[in-house]
C-alpha positions in Angstrom: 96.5 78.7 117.7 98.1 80.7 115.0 94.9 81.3 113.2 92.9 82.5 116.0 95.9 84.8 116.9 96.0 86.2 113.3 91.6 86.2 113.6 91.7 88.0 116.6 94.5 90.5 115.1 92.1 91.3 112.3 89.4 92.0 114.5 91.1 94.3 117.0 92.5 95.9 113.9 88.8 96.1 112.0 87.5 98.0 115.9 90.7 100.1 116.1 89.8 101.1 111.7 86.5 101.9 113.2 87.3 103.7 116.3 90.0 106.2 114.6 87.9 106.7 111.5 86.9 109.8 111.8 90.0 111.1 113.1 92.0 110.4 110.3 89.1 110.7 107.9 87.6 114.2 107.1 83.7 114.0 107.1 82.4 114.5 103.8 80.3 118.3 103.9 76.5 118.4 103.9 74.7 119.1 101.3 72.9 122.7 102.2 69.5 122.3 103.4 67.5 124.3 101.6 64.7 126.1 103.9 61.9 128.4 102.8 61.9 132.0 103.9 59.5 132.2 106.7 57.0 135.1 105.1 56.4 136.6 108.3 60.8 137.5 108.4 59.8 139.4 105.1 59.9 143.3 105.2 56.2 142.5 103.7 55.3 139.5 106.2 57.3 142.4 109.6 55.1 145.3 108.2 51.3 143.3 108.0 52.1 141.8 110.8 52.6 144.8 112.7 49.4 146.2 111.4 47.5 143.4 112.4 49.1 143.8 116.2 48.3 147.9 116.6 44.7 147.2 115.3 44.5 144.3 117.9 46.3 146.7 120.3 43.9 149.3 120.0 41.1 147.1 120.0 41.8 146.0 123.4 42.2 149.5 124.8 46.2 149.0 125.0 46.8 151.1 122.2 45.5 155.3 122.6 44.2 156.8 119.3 46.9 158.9 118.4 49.6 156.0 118.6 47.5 154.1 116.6 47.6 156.5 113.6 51.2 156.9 114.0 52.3 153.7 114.2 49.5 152.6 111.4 51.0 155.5 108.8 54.5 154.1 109.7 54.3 150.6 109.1 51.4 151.3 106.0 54.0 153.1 104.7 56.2 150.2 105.0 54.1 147.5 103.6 53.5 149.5 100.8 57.1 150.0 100.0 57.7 146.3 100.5 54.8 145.2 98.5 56.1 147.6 95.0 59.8 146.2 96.0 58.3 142.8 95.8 56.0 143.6 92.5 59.1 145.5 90.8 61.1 142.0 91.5 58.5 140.2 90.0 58.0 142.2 86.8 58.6 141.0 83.4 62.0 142.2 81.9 60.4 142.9 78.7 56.7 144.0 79.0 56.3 144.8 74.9 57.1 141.3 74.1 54.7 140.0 76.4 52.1 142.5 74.9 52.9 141.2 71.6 52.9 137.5 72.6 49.1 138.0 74.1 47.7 140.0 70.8 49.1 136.9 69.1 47.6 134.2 71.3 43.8 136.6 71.4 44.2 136.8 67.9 45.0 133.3 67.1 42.1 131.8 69.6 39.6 134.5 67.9 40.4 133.0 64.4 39.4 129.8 65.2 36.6 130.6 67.0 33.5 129.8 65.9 31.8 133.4 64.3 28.6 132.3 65.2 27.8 131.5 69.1 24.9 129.0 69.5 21.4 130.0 70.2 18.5 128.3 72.1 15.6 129.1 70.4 13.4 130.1 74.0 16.5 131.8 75.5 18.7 133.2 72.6 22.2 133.5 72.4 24.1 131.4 74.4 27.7 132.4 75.9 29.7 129.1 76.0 31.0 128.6 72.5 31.3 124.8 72.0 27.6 124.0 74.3 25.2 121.5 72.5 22.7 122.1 74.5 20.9 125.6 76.6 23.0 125.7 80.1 18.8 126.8 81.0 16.0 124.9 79.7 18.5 122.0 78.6 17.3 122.2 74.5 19.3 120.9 72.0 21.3 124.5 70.4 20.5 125.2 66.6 24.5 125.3 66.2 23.7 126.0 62.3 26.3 124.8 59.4 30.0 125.5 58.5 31.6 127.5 55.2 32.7 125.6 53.3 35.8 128.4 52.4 36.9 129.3 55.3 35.1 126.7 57.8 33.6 129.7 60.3 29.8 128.7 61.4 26.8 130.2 59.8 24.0 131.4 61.2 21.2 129.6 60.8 19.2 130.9 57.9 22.1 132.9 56.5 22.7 133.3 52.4 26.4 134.8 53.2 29.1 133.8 55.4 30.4 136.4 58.0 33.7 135.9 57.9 34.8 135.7 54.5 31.3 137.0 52.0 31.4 133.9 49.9 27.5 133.1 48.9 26.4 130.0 51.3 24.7 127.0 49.5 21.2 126.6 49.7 
């Protein structure tokens, strides 16, 4: 009899724990939900939006001529104004080391280019550097041989390379 006295004790006292939980226990805060800006509450998303209303407006007849070119000046003006906030936001902190950074990677990419693009010998020149065969009449491309200096490829039938002079063998 004691033991299911003391049993029942340390249920009612598990419940009652339970119950009064949260009253003596602060809730732990929520993490913050992050949620997407709905484009449409943008200044951008408010002013294209309203653009797209006054041309349906006046397209239906509920809109008269000179409150459409009012109200399309205002809110043109508006979307402009948002778009060059948005493009000013977006713009690169440092435009000259951008510049730089690009002449490097063009100049890079061009020195291991081949010198030479392939030619088909019915169609000519072709323009995708590294095809083995004509995008066209599907012939194998005369892709001719490389120099043995500075490894750019020769034209077939050259005597000199291009890109560094050096006399090509025979």
């Amino acid at each position: 009899m004691l033991v299911e006295g003391l049993a029942a004790a340390l249920v009612g006292a598990a419940a009652l724990w339970l119950v009064l939980r949260p009253v003596f226990v602060p809730p732990r805060p929520k993490p913050p939900v992050f949620e997407p800006v709905d484009p449409e509450e943008t200044a951008k998303g408010v002013a294209l939006t309203a653009l797209k209303e006054i041309e349906f407006d006046r397209e239906t007849g509920k809109l008269s001529d000179a409150d459409y070119e009012l109200l399309k000046r205002k809110y043109t003006a508006e979307a402009l104004e948002a778009l060059r906030a948005e493009r000013e936001e977006s713009a690169p902190a440092d435009v000259e080391a951008m510049i730089a950074d690009r002449v490097r990677a063009l100049r890079s990419a061009s020195a291991t280019a081949p010198a030479v693009a392939p030619a088909c010998s019915s169609c000519g020149p072709r323009p995708e550097p590294d095809a083995a065969f004509c995008s066209d009449c599907g012939q194998r491309l005369a892709l001719g041989t490389v120099c043995e200096h500075c490894g750019a490829r020769l034209a077939p039938g050259s005597r000199f390379c291009e890109g560094c002079g050096s006399r090509v063998a025979a």
